[in-house]
Rosetta silent file (secondary structure, phi, psi, omega in degrees, C-alpha in Angstrom):
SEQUENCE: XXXXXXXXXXXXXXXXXXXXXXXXXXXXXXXXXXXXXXXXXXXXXXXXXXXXXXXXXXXXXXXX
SCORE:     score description
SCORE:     0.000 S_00000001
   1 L     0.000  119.334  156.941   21.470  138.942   15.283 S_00000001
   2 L   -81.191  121.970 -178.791   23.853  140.019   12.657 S_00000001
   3 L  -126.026  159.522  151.855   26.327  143.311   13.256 S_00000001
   4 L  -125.156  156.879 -153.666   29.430  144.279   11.244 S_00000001
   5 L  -137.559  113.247  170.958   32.341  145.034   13.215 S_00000001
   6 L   -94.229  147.534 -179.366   35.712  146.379   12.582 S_00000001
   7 L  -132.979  163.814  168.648   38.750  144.917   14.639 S_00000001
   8 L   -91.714  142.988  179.506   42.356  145.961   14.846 S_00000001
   9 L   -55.976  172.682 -160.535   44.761  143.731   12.990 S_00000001
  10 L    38.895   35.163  177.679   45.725  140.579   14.273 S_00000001
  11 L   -82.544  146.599  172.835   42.709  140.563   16.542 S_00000001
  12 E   -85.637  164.445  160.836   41.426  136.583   17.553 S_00000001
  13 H   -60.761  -19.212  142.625   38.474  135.457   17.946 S_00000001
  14 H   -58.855  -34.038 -166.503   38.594  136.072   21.986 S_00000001
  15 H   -71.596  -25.536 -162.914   39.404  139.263   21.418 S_00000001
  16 H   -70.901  -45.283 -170.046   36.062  139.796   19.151 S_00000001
  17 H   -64.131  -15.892  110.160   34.163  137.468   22.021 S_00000001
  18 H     1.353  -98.784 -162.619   36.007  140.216   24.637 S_00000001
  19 H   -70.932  -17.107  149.840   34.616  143.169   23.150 S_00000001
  20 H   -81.000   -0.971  161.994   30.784  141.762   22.424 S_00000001
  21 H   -40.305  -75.425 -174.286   30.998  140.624   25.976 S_00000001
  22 H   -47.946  -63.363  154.713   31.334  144.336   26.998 S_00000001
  23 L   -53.906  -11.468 -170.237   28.151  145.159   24.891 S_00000001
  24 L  -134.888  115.591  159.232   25.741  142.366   25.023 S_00000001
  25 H   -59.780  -29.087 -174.370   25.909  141.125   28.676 S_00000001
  26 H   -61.745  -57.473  177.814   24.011  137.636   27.577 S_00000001
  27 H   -40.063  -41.008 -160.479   26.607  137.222   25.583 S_00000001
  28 H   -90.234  -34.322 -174.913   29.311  137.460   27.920 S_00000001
  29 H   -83.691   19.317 -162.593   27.970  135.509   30.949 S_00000001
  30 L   -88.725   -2.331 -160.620   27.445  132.460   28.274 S_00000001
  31 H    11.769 -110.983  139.055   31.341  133.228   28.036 S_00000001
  32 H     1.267  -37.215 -144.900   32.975  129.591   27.104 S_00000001
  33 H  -118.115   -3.025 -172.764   30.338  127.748   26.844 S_00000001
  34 L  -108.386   95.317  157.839   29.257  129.537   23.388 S_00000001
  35 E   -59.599  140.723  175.449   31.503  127.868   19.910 S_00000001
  36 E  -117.642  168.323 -170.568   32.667  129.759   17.560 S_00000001
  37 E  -146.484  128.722  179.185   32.978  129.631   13.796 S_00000001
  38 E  -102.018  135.538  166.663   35.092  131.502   11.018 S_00000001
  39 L    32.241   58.509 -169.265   33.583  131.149    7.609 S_00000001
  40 L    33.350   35.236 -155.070   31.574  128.565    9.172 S_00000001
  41 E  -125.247   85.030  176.647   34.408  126.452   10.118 S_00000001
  42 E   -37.127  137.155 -161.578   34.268  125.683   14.186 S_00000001
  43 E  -149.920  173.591 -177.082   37.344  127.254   15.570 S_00000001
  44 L  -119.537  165.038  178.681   39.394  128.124   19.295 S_00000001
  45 L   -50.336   -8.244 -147.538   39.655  131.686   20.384 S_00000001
  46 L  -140.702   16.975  130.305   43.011  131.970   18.991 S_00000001
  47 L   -56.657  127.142  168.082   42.202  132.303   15.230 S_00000001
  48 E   -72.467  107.554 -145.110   43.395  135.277   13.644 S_00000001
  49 L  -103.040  165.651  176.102   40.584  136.744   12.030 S_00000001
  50 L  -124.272 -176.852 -177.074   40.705  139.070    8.605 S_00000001
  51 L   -52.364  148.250  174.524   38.945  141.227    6.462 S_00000001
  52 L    75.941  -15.371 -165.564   35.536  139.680    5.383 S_00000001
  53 L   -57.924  109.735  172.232   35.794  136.984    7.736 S_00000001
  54 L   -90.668  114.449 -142.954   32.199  135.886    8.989 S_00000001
  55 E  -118.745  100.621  174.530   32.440  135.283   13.022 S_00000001
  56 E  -116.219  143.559 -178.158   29.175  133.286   14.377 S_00000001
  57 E   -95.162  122.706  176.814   29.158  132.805   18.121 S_00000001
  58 E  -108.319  131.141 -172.478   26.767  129.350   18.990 S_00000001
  59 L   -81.583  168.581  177.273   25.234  128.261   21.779 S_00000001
  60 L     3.834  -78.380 -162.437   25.508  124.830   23.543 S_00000001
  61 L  -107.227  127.256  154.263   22.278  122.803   21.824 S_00000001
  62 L  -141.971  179.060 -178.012   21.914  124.724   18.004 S_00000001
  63 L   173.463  177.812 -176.118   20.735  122.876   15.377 S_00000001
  64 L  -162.090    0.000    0.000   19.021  123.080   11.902 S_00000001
């Protein structure tokens, strides 16, 4: 699923992983246990994300 999403500056990448909790429940109880990626770059909750900045949340086992 792709969305775009405006955050207030200096929001992290917890904060975005926060506020799609609070809409997608699936999402939220996978909490932790789902990596994230900036520009496709694996990352901790505590990147500072900016304009254009492509945010993918992954689960456990992914693959390609």
């Amino acid at each position: 699923r792709e969305l775009e999403i405006e955050v207030a500056d200096e929001s992290n990448v917890g904060d975005l992983r926060r506020h799609l909790g609070e809409r997608f429940p699936d999402l939220k109880r996978m909490g932790s246990a789902l990596s994230a990626a900036v520009n496709a770059d694996y990352c901790r909750d505590s990147v500072v994300l900016a304009e254009g900045d492509e945010v993918s949340f992954l689960p456990p086992v992914s693959g390609g």
